[in-house]
Every structure is written in structure tokens, then in C-alpha cells.
C-alpha positions in Angstrom: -25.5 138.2 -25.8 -28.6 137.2 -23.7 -31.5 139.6 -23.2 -34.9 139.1 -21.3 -37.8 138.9 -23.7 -39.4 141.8 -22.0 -41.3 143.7 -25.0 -42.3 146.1 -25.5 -39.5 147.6 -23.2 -36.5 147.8 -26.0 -33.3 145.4 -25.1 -30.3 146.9 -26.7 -27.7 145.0 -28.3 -24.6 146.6 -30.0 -22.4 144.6 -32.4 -19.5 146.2 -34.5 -18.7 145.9 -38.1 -15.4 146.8 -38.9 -14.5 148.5 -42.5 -11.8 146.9 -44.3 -8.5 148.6 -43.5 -8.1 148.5 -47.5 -11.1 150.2 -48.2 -10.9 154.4 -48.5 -12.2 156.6 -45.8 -13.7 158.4 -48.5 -15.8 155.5 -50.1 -19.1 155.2 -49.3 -20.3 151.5 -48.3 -23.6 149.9 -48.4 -24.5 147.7 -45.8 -27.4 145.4 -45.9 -28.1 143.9 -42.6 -30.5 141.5 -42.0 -31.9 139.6 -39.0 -32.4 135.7 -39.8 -35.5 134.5 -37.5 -35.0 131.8 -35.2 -38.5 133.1 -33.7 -41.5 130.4 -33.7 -45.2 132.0 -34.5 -46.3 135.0 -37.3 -44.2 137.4 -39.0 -46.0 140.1 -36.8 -45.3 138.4 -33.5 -41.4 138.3 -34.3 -38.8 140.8 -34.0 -38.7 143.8 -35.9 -35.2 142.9 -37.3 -36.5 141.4 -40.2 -34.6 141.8 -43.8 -33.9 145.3 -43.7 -31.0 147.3 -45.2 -28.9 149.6 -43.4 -26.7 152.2 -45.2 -22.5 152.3 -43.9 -21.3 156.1 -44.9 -17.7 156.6 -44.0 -17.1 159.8 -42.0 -17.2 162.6 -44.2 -18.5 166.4 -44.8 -21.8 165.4 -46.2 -24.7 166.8 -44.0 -27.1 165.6 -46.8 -26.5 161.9 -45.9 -29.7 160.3 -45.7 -30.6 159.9 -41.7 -28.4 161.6 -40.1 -25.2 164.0 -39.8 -21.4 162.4 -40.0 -20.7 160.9 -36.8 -23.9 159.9 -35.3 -26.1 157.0 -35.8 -29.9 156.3 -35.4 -30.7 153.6 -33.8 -32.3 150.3 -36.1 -35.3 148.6 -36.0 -36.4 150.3 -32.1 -39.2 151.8 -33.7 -40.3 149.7 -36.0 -39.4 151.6 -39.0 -37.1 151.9 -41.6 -33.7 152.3 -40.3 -32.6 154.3 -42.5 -28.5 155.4 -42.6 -26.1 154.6 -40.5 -23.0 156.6 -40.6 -20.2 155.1 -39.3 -17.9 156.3 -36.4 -14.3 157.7 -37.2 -13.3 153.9 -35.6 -14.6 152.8 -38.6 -17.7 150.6 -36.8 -21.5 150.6 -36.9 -23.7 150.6 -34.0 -27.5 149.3 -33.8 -30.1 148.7 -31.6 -32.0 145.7 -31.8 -35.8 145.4 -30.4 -36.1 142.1 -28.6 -39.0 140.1 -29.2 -41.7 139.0 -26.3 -40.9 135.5 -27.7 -37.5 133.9 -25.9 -34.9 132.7 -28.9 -32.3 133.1 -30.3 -31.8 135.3 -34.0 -28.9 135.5 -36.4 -27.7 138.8 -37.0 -25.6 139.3 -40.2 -24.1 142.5 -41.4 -22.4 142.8 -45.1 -21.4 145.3 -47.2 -23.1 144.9 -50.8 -19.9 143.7 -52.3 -19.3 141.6 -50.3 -15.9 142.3 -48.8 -17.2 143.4 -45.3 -18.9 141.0 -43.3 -20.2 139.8 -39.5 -23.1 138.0 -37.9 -24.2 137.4 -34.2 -26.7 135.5 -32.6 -28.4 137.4 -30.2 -30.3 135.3 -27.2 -33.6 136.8 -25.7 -34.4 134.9 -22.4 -37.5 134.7 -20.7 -38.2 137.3 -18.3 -39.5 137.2 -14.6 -41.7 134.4 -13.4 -45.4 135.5 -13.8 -47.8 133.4 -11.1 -50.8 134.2 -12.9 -49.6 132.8 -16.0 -47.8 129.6 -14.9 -49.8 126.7 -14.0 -50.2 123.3 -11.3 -51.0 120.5 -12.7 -52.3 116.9 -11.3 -51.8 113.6 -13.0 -55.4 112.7 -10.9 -57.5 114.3 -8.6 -58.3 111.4 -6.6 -55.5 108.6 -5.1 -55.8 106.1 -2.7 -54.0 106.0 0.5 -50.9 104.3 0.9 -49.9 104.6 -3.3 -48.1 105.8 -5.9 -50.0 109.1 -5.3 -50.5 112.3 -7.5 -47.7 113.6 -9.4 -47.8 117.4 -9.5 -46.7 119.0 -12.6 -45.4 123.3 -12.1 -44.5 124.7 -15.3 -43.4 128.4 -14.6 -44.0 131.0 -17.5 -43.0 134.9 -18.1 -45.6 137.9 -18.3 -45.2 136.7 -22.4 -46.0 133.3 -21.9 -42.1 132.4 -22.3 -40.6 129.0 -20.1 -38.8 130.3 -17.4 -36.2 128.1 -16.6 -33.3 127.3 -13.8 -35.9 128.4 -11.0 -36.6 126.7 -7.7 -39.8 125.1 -6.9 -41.3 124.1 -3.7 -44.6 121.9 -3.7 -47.5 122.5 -0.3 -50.3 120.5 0.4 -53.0 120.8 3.3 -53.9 118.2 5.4 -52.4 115.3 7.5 -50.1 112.4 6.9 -48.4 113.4 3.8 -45.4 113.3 2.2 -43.7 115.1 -0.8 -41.1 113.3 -2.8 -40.7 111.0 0.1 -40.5 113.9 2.5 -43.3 113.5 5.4 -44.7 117.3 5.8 -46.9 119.7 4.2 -44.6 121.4 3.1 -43.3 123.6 1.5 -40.4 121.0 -0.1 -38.7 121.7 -2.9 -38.6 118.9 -6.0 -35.6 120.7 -7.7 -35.6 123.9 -10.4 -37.4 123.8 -13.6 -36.3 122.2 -16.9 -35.1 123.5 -20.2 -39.5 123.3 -20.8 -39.7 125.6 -17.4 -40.9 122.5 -16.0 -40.3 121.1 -12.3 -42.3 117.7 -11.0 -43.1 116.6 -7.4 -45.2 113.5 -6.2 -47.9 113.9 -3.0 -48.6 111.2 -1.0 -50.6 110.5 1.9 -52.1 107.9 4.7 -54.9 110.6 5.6 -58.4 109.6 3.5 -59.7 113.4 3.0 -59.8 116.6 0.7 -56.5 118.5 0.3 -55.1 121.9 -1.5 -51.6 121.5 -3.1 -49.7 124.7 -4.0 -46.6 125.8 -5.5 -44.3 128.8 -5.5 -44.6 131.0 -8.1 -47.9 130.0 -9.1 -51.5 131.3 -8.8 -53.1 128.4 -9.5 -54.1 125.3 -6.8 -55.8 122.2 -7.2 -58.1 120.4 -5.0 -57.3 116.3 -4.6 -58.9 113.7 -3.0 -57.3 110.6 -1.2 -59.3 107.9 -0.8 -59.9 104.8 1.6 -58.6 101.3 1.0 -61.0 98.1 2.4 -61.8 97.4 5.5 -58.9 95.3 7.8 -60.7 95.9 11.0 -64.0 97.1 13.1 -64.7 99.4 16.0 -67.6 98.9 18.6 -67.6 102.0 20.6 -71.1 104.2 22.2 -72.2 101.9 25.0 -72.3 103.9 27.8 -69.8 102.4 30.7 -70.6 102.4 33.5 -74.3 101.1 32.6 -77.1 99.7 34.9 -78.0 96.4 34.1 -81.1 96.1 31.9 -80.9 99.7 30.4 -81.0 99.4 26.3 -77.7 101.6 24.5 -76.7 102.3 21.0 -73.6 100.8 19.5 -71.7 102.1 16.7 -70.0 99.7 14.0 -66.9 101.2 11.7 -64.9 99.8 9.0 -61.8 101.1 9.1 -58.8 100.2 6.6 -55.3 99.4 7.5 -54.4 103.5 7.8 -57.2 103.7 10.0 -59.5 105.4 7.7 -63.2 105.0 8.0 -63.9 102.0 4.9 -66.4 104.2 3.5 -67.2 101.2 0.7 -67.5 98.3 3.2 -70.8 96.6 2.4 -69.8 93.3 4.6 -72.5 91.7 7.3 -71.3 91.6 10.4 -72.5 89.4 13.7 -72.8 91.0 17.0 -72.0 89.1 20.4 -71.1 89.9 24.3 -69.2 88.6 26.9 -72.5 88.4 28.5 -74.7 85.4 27.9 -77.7 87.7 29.0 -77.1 90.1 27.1 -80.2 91.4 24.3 -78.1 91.8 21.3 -79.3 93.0 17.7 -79.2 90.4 14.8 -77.0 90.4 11.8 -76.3 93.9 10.3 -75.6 94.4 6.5 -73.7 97.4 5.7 -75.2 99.9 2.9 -73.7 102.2 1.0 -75.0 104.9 2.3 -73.4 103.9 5.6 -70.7 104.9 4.3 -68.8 102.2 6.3 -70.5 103.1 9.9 -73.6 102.2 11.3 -75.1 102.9 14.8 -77.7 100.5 15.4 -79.8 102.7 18.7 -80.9 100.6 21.7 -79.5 97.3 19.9 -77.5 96.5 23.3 -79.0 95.6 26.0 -76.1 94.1 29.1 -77.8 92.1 32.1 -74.7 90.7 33.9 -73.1 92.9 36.7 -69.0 93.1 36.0 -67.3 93.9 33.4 -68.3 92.6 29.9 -67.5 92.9 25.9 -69.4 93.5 23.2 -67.8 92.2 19.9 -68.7 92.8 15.8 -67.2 90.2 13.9 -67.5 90.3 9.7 -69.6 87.4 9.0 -67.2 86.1 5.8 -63.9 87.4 6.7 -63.7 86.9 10.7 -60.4 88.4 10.9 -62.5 91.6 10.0 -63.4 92.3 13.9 -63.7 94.6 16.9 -64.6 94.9 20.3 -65.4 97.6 22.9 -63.9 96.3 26.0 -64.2 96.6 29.9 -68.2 97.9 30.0 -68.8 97.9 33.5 -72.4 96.9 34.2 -73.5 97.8 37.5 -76.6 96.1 39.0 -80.4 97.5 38.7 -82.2 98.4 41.9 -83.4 95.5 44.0 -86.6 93.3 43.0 -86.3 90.5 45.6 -85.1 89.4 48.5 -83.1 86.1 49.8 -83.2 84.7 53.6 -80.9 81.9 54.4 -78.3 81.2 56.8 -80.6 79.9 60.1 -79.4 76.3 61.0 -81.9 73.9 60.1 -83.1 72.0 62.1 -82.4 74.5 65.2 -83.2 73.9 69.0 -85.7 75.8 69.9 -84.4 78.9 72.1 -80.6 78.9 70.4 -79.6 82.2 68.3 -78.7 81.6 64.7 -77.3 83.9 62.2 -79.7 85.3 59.1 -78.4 86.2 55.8 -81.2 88.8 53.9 -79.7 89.4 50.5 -81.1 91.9 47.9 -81.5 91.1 44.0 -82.4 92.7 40.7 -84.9 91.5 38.2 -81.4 89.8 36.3 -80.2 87.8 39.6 -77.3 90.6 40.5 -76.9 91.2 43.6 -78.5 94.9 44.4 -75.2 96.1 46.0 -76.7 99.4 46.7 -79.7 98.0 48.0 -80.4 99.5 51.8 -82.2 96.6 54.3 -84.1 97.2 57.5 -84.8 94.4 59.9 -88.6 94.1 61.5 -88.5 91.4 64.6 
């Protein structure tokens, strides 16, 4: 029989002890019945069937029989007690009532007259009860992974209000965040990684491509834990922060970031990087050393200065590892205004009274041509 560990609600479990057709209806029997504890922990954390005699009368006119009257039966061991008699039915059988334990087990009932020519036993199961959040538990093999790996295995164990394994019950794993997976399955969940074991326990592996803080959760339990995943080194570089378009001459910032192969920032890249342009003009900052405390960006202000009208590069390029690179593209540089002015175009030599053609040209202070430049003619 399987009852719930529930205590101290009473789980009733009624077994029958049949007399021996041989024995007289009029023959009192003494029954010792004792519980055999299959129960881990201290006599007083165990079930109250614990060696205790119960007394068999046959049906019969005695009103006097200790416990009871003929025909009736108290009920064993429900209030922790002494049982005291129990008188058996005119089908010739006992009934009890056994207190379950709060721990899940199973115990050996065994019933026999003091003779020894009536006998019977039963084990009797007491299963854990409902699934109490507050006293299961989450755990983490780490809190911190890096991208891209093996990840964090997440271990649920599930428990009843009396601390009892509760097994056979499904569990589903969620985690916050971007770019994960659980057991394999890209998401946040909730995914299930199957129903507990015999030990109430169910495991479930997070991964991730995301570098940031996350919150996994289970059902059925309270309890969350806070994980980390963590950048690998640095594959690649960004420029990026000039402004585009920019007027020739005018000083910008540039920001420099690592990034690994997920795209995550490379917050521990400590490499030196070189910075050039597409444009030989160009004012350009020297050598930059990354820091910790960069944290694997850097924005060096006013470090670029463009002087070339079109459309130019700037490029960081890891000073050991060159593949280690990146470029901010297409930065149109329009020209500064005007600073001087060309004349050509009149034939030389020239007869003296034949028209010629003149070419005035504006330019800026960096030889571009001052396209926006406005020209007015004085004979």
C-alpha cells in the first residue's frame, strides 16, 4: 500500500489477520503486532508503530474486555498511545490504523498470535507528498562560464513540505538573457530536461553566446541563481565615432573595441594597437596600449584629425597579432572654407586685344578645392 508522508494528517492503512479456522470462537487470542522500522533518523522522528502489542478477543459477551465492547475496534498507534484491545470482527479479522511517518519509506508490518499459529506481515509504503518550492532547491555547478562552452549545469532537486525527495515530476529550466540555449535547445525557456530521479533529482545544462549577467529558474522551486557568462579574447577590432560627413581639418574622437569571436566586448584585451588612414594627411594619434581598466574599449578624444576631401578610412590594427584589426569605412571629408585663390587659364603669350578664358579656383588651408566657395569677378 502507498501512502503520502503527510504527518501529522493520519494515513490509514487496514490489513487483516485471519484466525485459524481450527481455533474456537470462544478462545481468546493474543496478538503481538509489531512494526519493523525501515525509517532513517531518531526513534522519535519514526512512526509510531513501534513494538507494541495488540490484544485479538474473539467475539464474545464480555463487555469487560479491555478497550472496547465485542465487535468494535480502536484504532492503533493514531494517537500515539497504547493501542490497547482489539476485538475482532465476527469475520474473524483485525483492523488497525497506522500513523504514517513525515519520513517517505517503507515499514514491515507483522501481526502474530503469541503462540505462534496465527500470522501476517505487510509492508506499508509512505511516499513523499506534494512538491514544496520553498524547500526544494537550484543548484549551479559555477556561477561564471565562458561563452561558447560547456556551460553551467543546473542541478533541481524537488522536496516535500517534510523535506522528502519527490520523485517522477517534470522539470523545466528558464534563464534571462540573450543567445542561450538549454540542453541544446536555443531559448530562454522554459525547456524541460526530463522528470526527477529516484533522489528527486532532474539536471539541465545553460549555455550561451551573450557575455552578461543572467537569472536561471526552475519550476517548482523558490530559489534562483544569478550566473555570469564571460568574454573569450579578442579576434577582431571596431573604429567607429568619427563624425561622417566631417569638414576637413576639424579634430574627432575615435573609439577602439576588442571584441571576441561572439562579438562580445574583449573586456581583458591588454594588446597595443597602431592607428592609420586612408589619408596621408591625416593627424592620427600614436600607439595606444590597452589597460585593464579599459575594459577592452578605449576612445582616444580629438585623436583624428582627416585633411583629404573624399571619402577615407581610418584603421586600428593589433600591433602583434595583425589579423586583430578594424576599420570605420567611407568617412566622407568635405572641404574647409576657402583660404586662397588660383588664376590660370589666359593664353600665354596673348595678342594684345584677343579675349581669353580665366579659371579663378578657390582652396582650403589643405589644397581641397572650396566647392562651396562663392566668387565675384572685379574688372
Amino acid at each position: 500500500a502507498a501512502m503520502r508522508a503527510n504527518s501529522p494528517r493520519c494515513e490509514r492503512h487496514h490489513e487483516s489477520i485471519d484466525r485459524p479456522s481450527s481455533q474456537s470462537p470462544d478462545v481468546r487470542t493474543r496478538i503481538a503486532l509489531v512494526a519493523a522500522e525501515r525509517f532513517p533518523g531518531p526513534p522519535a522522528a519514526r512512526p509510531h508503530a513501534v513494538d507494541r502489542d495488540i490484544h485479538a478477543v474473539d467475539p464474545g459477551p464480555d463487555p469487560a474486555a479491555p478497550g472496547g465492547l465485542p465487535g468494535h475496534s480502536r484504532g492503533a498507534w493514531a494517537d500515539g498511545g497504547n493501542p490497547g484491545t482489539q476485538v475482532a470482527t465476527s469475520g474473524g479479522t483485525i483492523s488497525f490504523t497506522l500513523q504514517s511517518a513525515t519520513t517517505a519509506g517503507t515499514a514491515n508490518v507483522t501481526a502474530a498470535s503469541v503462540a505462534g499459529d496465527a500470522t501476517g506481515s505487510t509492508n506499508v509504503t509512505f511516499t513523499a507528498g506534494a512538491i514544496s518550492p520553498g524547500n526544494s532547491s537550484l543548484g549551479v555547478s559555477a556561477a561564471t562560464a565562458e561563452v561558447g562552452g560547456a556551460g553551467i549545469t543546473v542541478t533541481v532537486t524537488l522536496r516535500d513540505a517534510n523535506n522528502n525527495v519527490v520523485a517522477g515530476e517534470a522539470v523545466s529550466l528558464s534563464v534571462t538573457g540573450g543567445a542561450n540555449e538549454i540542453d541544446g535547445t536555443p531559448g530562454n525557456g522554459p525547456t524541460s530536461i526530463g522528470p526527477t530521479d529516484a533522489s528527486g533529482v532532474a539536471t539541465g545544462v545553460v549555455t550561451s553566446t551573450l557575455a552578461e549577467s543572467k537569472t536561471i529558474s526552475a519550476s517548482g522551486v523558490t530559489e534562483t541563481q544569478q550566473v555570469s557568462f564571460t568574454p573569450l579574447g579578442a579576434v577582431s577590432l571596431s573604429v567607429y565615432g568619427i563624425s561622417d560627413p566631417v569638414v576637413a581639418g576639424t579634430a574627432g574622437d575615435v573609439t577602439i573595441t576588442a571584441s571576441d569571436i561572439y562579438g562580445n566586448v574583449a573586456t581583458g584585451y591588454t594588446g597595443t594597437v597602431a592607428i592609420t588612414s586612408s589619408d596621408g594627411e591625416a593627424d592620427l594619434p600614436a600607439n595606444y596600449t590597452f589597460v585593464g581598466g579599459d575594459s577592452g574599449s578605449t576612445t582616444i578624444t580629438g585623436g583624428v584629425t582627416l585633411k583629404t576631401a573624399g571619402e577615407q578610412t581610418v584603421t586600428a590594427t593589433d600591433t602583434v597579432t595583425a589579423s586583430i584589426n578594424g576599420t570605420q569605412t567611407d568617412i566622407t571629408v568635405n572641404p574647409a572654407d576657402a583660404n586662397y585663390l588660383t588664376v590660370t587659364g589666359i593664353s600665354d603669350p596673348v595678342i594684345a586685344g584677343v579675349a581669353s578664358d580665366v579659371v579663378v579656383t578657390a582652396y582650403d588651408e589643405f589644397d581641397n578645392v572650396a566647392t562651396g566657395y562663392t566668387l565675384s569677378l572685379i574688372h
